[in-house]
ROPA-208659 format. One record per residue: residue number from 0; residue in three letters; x, z, y of N, C-alpha, C, CB in turn. Coordinates in steps of 0.2 Angstrom, whole numbers, padded with zeros to 4 digits. Each point is the difference from the previous one (the first is absolute). Glycine has a CB too. Layout:
N
resi->NUM resn->ALA nX->X nZ->Z nY->Y caX->X caZ->Z caY->Y cX->X cZ->Z cY->Y cbX->X cbZ->Z cbY->Y $
...
***
This chain:
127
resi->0 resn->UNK nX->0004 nZ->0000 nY->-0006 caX->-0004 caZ->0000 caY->0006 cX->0004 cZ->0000 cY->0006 cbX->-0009 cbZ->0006 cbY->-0006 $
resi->1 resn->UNK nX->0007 nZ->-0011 nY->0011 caX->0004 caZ->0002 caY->0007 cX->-0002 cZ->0004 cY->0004 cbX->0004 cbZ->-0008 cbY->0002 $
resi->2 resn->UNK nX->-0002 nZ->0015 nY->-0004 caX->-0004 caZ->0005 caY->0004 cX->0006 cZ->0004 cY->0000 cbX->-0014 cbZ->-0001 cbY->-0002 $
resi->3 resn->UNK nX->0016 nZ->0006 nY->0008 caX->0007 caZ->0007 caY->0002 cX->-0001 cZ->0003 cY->-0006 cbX->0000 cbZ->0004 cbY->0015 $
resi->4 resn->UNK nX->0004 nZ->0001 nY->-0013 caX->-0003 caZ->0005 caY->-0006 cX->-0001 cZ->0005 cY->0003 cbX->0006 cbZ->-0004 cbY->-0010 $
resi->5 resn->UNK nX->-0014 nZ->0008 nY->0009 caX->-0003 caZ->0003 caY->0004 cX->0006 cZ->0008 cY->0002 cbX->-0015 cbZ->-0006 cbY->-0005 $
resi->6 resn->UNK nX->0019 nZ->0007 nY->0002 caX->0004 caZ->0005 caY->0002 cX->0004 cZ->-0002 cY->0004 cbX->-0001 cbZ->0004 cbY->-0009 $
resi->7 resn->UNK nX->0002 nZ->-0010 nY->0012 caX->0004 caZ->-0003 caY->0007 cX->-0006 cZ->0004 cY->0006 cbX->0006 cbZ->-0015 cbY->-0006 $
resi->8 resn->UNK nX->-0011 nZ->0016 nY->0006 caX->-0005 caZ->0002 caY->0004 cX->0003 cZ->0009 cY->0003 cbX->-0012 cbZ->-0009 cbY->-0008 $
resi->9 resn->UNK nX->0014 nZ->0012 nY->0003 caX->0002 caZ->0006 caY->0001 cX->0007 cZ->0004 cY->-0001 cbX->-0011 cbZ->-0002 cbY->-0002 $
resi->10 resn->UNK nX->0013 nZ->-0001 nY->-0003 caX->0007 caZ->0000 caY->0000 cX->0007 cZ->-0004 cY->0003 cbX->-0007 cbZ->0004 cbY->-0009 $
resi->11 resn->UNK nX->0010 nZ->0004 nY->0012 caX->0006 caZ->-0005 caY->0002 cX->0004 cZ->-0005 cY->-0002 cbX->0000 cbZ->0007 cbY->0003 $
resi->12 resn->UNK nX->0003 nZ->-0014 nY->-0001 caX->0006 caZ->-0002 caY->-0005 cX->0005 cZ->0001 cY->0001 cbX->-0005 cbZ->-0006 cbY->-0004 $
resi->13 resn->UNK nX->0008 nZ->0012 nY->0002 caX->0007 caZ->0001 caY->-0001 cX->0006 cZ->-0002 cY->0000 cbX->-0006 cbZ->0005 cbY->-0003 $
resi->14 resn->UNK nX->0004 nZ->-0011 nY->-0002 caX->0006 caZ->-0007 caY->0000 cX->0001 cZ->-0001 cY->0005 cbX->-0004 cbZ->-0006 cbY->-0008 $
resi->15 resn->UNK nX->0000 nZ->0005 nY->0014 caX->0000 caZ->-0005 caY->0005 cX->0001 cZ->0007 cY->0007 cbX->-0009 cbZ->-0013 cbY->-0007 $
resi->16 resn->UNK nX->0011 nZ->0016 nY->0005 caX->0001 caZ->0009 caY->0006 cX->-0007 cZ->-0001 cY->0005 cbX->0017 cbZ->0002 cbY->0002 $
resi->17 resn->UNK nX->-0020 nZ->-0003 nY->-0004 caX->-0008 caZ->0001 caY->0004 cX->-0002 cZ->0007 cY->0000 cbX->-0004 cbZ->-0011 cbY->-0003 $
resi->18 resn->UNK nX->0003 nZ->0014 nY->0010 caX->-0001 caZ->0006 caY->0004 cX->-0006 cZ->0001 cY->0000 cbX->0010 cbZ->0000 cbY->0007 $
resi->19 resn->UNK nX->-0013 nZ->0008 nY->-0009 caX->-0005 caZ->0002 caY->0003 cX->-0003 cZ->-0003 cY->0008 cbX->0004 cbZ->0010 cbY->-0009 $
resi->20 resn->UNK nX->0001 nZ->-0007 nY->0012 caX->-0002 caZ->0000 caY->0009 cX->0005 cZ->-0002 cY->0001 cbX->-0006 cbZ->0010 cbY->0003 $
resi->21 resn->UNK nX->0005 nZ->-0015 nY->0003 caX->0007 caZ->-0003 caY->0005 cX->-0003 cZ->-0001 cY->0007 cbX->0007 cbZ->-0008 cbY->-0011 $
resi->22 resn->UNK nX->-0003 nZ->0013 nY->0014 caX->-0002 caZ->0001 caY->0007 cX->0003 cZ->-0007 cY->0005 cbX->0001 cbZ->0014 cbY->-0004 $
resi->23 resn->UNK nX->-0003 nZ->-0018 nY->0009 caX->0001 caZ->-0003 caY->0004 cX->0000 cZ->0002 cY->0009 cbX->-0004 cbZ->-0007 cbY->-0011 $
resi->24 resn->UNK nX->0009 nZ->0008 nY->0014 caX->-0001 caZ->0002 caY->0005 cX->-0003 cZ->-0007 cY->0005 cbX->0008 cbZ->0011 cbY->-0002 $
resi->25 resn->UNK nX->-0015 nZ->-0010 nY->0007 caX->-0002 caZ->-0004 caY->0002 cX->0005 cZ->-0001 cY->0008 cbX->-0012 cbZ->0001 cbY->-0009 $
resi->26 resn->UNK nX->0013 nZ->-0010 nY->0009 caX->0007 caZ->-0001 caY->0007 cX->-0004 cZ->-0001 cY->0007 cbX->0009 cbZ->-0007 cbY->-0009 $
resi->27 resn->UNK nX->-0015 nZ->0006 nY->0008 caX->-0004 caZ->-0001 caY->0004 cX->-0005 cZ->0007 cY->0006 cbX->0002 cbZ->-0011 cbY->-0010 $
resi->28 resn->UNK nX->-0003 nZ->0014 nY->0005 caX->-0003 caZ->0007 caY->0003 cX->0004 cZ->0005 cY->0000 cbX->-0010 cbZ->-0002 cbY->-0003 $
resi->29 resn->UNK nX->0011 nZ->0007 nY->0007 caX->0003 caZ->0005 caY->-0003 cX->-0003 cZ->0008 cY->-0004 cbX->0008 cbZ->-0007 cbY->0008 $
resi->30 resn->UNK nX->-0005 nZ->0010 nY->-0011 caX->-0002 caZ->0004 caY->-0005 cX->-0006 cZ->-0003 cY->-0006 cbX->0003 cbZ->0010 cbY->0011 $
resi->31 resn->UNK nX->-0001 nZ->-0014 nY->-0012 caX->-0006 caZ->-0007 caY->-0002 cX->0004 cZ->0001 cY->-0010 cbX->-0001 cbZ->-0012 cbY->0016 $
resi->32 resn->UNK nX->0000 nZ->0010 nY->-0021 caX->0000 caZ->-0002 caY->-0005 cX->-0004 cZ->-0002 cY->-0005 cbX->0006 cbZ->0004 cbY->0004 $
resi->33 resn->UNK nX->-0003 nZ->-0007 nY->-0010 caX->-0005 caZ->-0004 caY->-0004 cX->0002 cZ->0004 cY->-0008 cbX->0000 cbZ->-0013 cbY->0009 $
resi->34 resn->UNK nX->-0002 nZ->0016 nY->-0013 caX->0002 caZ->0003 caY->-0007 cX->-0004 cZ->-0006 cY->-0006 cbX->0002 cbZ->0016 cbY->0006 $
resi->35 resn->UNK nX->0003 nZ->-0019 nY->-0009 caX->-0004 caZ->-0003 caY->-0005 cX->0001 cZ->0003 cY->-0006 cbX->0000 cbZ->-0008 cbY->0004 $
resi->36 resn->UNK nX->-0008 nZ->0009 nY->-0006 caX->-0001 caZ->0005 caY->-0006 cX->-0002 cZ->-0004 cY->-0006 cbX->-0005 cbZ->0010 cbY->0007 $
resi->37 resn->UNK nX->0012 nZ->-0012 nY->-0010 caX->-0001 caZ->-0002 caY->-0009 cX->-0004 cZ->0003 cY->-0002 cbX->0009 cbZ->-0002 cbY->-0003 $
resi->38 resn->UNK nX->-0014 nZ->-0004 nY->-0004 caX->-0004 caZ->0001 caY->-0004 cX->-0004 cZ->0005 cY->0003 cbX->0007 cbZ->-0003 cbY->-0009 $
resi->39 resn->UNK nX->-0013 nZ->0005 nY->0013 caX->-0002 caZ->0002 caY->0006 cX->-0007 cZ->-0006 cY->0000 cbX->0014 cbZ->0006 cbY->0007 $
resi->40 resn->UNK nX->-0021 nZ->0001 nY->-0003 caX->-0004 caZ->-0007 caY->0000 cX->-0005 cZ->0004 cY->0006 cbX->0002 cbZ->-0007 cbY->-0015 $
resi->41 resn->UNK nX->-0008 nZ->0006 nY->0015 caX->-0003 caZ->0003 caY->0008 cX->-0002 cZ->0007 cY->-0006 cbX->-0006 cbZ->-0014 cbY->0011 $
resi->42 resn->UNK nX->0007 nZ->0017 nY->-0013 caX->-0002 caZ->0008 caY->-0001 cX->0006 cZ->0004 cY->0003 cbX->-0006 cbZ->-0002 cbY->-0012 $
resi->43 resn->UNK nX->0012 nZ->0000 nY->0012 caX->0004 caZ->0004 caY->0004 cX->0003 cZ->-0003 cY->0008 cbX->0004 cbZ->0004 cbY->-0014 $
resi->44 resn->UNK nX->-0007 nZ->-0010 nY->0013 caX->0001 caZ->-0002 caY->0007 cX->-0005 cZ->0003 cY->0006 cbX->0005 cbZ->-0010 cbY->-0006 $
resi->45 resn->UNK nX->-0010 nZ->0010 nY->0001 caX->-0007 caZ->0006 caY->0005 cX->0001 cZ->0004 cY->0001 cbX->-0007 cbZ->-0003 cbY->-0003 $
resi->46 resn->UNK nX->0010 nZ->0008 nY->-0002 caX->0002 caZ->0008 caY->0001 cX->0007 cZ->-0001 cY->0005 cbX->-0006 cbZ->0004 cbY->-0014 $
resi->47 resn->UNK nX->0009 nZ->-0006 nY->0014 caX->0006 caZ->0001 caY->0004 cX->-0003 cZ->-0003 cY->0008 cbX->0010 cbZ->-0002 cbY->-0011 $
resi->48 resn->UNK nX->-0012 nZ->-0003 nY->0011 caX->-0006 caZ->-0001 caY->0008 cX->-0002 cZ->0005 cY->0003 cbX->-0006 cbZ->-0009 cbY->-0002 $
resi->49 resn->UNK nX->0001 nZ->0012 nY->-0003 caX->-0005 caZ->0005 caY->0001 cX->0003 cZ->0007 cY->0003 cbX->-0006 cbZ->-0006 cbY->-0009 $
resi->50 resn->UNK nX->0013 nZ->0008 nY->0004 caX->0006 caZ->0006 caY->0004 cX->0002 cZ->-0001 cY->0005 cbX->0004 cbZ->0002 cbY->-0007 $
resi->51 resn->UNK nX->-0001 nZ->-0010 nY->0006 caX->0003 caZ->-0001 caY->0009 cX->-0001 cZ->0002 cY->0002 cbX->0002 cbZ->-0005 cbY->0002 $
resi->52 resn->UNK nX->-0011 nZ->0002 nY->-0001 caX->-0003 caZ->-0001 caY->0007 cX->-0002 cZ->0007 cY->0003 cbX->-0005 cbZ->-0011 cbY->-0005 $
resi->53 resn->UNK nX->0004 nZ->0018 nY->-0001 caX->-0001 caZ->0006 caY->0000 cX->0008 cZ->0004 cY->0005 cbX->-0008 cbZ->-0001 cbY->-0014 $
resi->54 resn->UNK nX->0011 nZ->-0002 nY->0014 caX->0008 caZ->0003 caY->0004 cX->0001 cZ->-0003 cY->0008 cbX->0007 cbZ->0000 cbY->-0014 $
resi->55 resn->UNK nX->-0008 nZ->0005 nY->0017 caX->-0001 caZ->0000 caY->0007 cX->0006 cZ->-0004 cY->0004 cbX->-0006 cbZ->0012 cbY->-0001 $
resi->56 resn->UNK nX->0015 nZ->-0013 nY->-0004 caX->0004 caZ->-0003 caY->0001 cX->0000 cZ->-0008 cY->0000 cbX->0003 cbZ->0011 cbY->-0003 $
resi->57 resn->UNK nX->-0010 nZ->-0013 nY->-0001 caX->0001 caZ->-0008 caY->-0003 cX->-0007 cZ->-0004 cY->0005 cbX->0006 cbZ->0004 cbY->-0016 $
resi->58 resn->UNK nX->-0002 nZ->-0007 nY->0018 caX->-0003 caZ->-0007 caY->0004 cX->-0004 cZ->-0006 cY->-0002 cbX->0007 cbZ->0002 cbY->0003 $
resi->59 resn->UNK nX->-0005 nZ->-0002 nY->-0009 caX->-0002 caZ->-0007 caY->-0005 cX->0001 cZ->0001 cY->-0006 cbX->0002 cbZ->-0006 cbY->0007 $
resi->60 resn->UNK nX->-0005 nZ->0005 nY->-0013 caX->-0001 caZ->0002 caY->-0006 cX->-0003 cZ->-0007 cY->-0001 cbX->-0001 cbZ->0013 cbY->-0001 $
resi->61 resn->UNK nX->0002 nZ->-0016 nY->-0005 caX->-0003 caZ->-0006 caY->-0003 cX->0004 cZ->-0002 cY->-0005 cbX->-0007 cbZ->-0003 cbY->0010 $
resi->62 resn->UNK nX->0003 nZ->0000 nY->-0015 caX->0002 caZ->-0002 caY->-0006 cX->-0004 cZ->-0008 cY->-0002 cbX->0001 cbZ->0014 cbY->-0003 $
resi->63 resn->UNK nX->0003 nZ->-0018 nY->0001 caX->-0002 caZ->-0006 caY->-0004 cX->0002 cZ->-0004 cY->-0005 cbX->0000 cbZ->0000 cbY->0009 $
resi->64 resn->UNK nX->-0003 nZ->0000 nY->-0015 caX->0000 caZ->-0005 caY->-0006 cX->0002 cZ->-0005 cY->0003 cbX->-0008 cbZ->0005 cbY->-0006 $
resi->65 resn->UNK nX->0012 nZ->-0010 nY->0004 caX->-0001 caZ->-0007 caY->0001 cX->-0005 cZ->-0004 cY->-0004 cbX->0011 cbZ->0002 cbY->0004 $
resi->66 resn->UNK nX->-0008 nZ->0001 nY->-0011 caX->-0006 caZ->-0006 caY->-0004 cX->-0001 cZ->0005 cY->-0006 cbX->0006 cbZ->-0015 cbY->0003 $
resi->67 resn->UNK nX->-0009 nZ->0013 nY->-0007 caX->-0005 caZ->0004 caY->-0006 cX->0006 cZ->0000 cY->-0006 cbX->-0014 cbZ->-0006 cbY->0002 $
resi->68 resn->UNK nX->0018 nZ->-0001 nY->-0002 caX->0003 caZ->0000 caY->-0004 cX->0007 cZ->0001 cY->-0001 cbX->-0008 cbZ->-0005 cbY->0000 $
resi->69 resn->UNK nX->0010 nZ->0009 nY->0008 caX->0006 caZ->0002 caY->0002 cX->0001 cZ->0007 cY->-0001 cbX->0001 cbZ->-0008 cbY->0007 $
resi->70 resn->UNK nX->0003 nZ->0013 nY->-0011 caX->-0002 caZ->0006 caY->0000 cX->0006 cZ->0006 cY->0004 cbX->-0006 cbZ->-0006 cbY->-0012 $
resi->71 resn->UNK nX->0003 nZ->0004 nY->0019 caX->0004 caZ->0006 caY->0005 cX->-0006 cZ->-0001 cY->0008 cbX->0016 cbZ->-0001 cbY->-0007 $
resi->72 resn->UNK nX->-0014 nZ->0007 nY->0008 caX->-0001 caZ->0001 caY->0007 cX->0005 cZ->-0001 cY->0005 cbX->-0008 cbZ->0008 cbY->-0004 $
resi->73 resn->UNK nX->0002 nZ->-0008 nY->0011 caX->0004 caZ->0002 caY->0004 cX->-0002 cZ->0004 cY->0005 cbX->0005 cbZ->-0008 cbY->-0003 $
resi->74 resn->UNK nX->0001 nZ->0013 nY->0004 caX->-0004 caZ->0007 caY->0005 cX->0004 cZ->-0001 cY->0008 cbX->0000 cbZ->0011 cbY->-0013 $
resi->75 resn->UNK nX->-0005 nZ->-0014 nY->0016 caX->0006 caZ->-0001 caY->0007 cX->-0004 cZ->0009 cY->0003 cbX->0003 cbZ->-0019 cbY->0006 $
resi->76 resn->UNK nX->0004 nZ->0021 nY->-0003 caX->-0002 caZ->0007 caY->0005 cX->0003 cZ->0000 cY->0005 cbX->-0002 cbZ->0008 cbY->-0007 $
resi->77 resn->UNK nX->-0001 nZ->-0006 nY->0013 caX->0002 caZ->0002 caY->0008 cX->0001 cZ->0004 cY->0000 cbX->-0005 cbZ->-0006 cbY->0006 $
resi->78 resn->UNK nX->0009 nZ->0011 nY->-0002 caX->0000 caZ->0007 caY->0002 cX->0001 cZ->0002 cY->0008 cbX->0005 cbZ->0000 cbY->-0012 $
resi->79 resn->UNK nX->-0008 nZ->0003 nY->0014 caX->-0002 caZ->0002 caY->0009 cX->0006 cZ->0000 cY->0004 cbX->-0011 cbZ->0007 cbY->-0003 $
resi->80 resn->UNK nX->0015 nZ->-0003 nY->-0003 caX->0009 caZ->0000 caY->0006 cX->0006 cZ->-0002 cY->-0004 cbX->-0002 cbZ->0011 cbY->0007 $
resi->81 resn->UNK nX->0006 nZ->-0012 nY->-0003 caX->0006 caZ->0000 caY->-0006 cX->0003 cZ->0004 cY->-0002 cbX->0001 cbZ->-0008 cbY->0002 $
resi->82 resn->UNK nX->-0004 nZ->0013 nY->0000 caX->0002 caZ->0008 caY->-0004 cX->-0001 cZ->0000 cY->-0007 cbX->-0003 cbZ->0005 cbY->0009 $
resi->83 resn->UNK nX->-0002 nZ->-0007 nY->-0010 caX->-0004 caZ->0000 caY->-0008 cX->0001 cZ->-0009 cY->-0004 cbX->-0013 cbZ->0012 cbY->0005 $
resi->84 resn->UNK nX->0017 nZ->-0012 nY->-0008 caX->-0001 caZ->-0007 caY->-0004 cX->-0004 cZ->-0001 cY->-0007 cbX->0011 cbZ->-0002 cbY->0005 $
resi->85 resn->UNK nX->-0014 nZ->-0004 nY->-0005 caX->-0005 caZ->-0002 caY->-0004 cX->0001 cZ->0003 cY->-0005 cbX->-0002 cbZ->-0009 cbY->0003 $
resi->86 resn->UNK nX->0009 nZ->0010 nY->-0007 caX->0002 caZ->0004 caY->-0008 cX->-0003 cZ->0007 cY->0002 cbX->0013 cbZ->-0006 cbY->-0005 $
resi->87 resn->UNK nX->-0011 nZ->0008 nY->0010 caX->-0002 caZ->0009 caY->0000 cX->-0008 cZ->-0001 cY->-0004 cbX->0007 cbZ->0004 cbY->0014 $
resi->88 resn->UNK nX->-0008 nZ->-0006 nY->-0009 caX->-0011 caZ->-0001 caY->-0001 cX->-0001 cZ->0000 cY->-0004 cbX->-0005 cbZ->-0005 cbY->0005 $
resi->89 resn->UNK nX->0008 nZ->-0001 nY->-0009 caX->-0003 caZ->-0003 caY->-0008 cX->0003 cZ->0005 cY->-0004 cbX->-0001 cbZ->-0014 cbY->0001 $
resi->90 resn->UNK nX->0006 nZ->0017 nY->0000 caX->0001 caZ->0007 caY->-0005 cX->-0004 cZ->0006 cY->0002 cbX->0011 cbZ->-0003 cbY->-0001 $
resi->91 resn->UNK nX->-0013 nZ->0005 nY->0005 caX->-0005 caZ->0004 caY->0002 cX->-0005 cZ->0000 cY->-0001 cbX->0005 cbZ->0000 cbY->0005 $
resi->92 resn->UNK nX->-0007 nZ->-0009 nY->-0004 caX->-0008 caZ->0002 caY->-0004 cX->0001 cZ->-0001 cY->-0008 cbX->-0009 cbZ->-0006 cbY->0010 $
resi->93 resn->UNK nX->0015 nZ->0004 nY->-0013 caX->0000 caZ->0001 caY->-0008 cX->0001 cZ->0008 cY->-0002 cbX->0006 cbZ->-0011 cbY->0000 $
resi->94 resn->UNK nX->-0005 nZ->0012 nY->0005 caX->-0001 caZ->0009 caY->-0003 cX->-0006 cZ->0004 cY->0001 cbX->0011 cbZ->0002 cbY->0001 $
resi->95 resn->UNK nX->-0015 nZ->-0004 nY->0005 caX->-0007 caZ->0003 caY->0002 cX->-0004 cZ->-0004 cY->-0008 cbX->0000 cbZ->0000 cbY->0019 $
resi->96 resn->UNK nX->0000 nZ->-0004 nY->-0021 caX->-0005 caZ->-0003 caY->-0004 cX->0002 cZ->0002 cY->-0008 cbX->-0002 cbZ->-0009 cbY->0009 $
resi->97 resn->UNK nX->0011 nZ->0012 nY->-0009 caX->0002 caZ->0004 caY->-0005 cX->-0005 cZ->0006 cY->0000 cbX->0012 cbZ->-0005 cbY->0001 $
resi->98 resn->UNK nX->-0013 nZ->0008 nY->0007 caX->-0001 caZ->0008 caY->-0002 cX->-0008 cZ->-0003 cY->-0001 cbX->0010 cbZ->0011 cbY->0007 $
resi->99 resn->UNK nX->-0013 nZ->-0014 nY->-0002 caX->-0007 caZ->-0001 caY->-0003 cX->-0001 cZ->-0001 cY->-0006 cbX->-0001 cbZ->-0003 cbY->0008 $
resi->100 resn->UNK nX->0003 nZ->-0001 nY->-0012 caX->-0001 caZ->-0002 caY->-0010 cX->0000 cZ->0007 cY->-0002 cbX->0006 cbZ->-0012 cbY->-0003 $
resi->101 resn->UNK nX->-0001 nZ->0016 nY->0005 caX->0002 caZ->0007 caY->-0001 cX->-0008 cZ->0004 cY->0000 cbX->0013 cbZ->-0002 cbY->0008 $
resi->102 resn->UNK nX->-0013 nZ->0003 nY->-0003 caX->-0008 caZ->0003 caY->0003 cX->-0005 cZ->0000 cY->-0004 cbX->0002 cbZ->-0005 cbY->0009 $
resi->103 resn->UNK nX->-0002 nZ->-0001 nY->-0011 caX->-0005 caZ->-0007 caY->-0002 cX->-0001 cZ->0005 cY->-0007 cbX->0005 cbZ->-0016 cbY->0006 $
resi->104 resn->UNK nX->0002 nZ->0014 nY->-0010 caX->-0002 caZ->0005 caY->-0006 cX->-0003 cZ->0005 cY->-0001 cbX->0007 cbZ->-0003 cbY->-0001 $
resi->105 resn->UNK nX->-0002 nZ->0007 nY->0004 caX->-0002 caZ->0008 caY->0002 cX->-0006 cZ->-0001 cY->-0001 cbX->0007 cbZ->0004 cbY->0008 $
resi->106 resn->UNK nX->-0011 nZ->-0005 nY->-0002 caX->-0006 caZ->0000 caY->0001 cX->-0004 cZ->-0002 cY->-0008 cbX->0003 cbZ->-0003 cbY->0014 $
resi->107 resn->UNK nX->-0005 nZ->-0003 nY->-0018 caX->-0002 caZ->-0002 caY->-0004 cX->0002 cZ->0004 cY->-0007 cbX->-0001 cbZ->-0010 cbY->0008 $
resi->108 resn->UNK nX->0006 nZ->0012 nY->-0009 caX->0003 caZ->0005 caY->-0005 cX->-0004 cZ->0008 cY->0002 cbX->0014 cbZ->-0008 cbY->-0002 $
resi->109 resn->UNK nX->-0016 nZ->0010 nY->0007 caX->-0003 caZ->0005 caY->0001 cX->-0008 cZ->0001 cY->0000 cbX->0011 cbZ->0001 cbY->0006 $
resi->110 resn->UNK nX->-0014 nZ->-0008 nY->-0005 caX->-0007 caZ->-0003 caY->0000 cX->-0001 cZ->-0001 cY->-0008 cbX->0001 cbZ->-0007 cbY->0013 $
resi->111 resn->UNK nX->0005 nZ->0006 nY->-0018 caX->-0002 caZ->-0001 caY->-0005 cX->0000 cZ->0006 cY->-0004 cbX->0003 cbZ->-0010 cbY->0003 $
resi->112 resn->UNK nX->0001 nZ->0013 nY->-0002 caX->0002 caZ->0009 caY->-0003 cX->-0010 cZ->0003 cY->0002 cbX->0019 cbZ->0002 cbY->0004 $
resi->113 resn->UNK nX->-0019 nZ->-0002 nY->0002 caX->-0006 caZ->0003 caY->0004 cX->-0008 cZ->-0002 cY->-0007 cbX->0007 cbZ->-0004 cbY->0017 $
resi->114 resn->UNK nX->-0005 nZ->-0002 nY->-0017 caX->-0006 caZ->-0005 caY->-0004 cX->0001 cZ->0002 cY->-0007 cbX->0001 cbZ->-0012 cbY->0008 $
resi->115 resn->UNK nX->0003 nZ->0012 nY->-0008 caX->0003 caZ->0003 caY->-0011 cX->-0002 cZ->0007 cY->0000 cbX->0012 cbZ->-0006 cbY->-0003 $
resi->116 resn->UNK nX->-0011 nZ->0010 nY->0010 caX->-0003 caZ->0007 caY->-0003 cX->-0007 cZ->0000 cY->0001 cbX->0011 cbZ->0008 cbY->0002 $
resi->117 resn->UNK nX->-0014 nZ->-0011 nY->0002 caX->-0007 caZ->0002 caY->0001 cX->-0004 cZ->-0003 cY->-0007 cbX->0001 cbZ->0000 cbY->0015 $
resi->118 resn->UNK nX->0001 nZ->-0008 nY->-0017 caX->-0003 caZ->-0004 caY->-0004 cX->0001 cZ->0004 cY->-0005 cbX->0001 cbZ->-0010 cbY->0004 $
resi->119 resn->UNK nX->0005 nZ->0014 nY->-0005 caX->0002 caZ->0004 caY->-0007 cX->-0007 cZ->0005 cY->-0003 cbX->0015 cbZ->0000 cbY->0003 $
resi->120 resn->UNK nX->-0015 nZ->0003 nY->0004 caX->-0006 caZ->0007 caY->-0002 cX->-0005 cZ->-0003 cY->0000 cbX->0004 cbZ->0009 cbY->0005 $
resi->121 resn->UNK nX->-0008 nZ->-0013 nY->-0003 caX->-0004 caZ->-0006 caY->-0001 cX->0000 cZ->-0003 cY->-0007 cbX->0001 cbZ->-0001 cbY->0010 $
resi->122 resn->UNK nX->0003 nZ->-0002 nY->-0013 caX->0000 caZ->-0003 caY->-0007 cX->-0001 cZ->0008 cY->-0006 cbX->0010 cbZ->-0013 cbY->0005 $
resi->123 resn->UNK nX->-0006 nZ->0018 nY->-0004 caX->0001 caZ->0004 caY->-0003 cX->-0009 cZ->0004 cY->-0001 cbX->0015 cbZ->0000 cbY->0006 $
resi->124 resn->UNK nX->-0017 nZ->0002 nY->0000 caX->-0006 caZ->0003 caY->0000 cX->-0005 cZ->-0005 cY->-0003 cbX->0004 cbZ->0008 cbY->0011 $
resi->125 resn->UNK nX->-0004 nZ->-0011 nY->-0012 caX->-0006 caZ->-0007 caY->-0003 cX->0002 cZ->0002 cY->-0006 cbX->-0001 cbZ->-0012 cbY->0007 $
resi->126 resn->UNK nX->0005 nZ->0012 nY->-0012 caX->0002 caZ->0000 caY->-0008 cX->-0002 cZ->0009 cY->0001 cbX->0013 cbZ->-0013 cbY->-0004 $
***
C-alpha cells in the first residue's frame, strides 16, 4: 500500500535527529518567536494558546497546522518587553498546566475515593 506508516504521525525519527521543539527567533519583531512542535497537532497547540494568552507577560499567542498531513505545529509568541523572552513563557505555561493536570488528579482521585465509600455502604446495606 502507498500509505506512511501511521507511527511517522507520532513518533520521532531518530535516524534523521528530528527534535521535539526547535525554537526560531523571529528577525522582524522583537521579543517575537516561532517554536516548532514535532509530531504535535491542535490539542496541544490550543492548550499552549490558551496559557499564553492567560500570562500578563505575552502579547501574542497563536498556533498553526499547516496541513492535515504534516505532523507539527507551530507556536509563534510575543512577549510585552524584552525583559521576558518567548522561552521564559512557553516554560512557564508548561509548568502552570503541569501543576494543573496535578490538581486535576488530585481532585478526581478524591471524588472517586468519596464515591467508593458512600456507594460501598449503599451496596453493602442492600445484601
Amino acid at each position: 500500500m502507498n500509505a506512511p506508516e501511521r507511527s511517522s504521525a507520532f513518533l520521532l525519527d531518530e535516524d534523521s535527529g528530528e527534535q521535539k521543539c526547535v525554537y526560531t527567533a523571529d528577525t522582524k519583531v522583537t521579543n517575537a518567536g516561532t517554536f516548532r512542535l514535532n509530531k504535535e497537532d491542535h490539542t496541544v497547540g490550543n492548550l499552549f494558546r490558551m496559557q499564553l494568552l492567560r500570562d500578563p507577560n505575552v502579547r501574542f499567542a497563536g498556533y498553526y497546522h499547516p496541513h492535515p498531513l504534516v505532523h507539527y505545529i507551530n507556536l509563534k509568541i510575543q512577549t510585552n518587553n524584552s525583559t521576558v523572552a518567548p522561552v521564559e513563557v512557553l516554560s512557564s505555561a508548561i509548568e502552570d498546566l503541569a501543576n494543573e493536570t496535578d490538581h486535576l488528579i488530585t481532585q478526581f482521585q478524591e471524588a472517586m475515593e468519596t464515591w467508593k465509600r458512600e456507594n460501598d455502604t449503599e451496596m453493602t446495606s442492600q445484601f
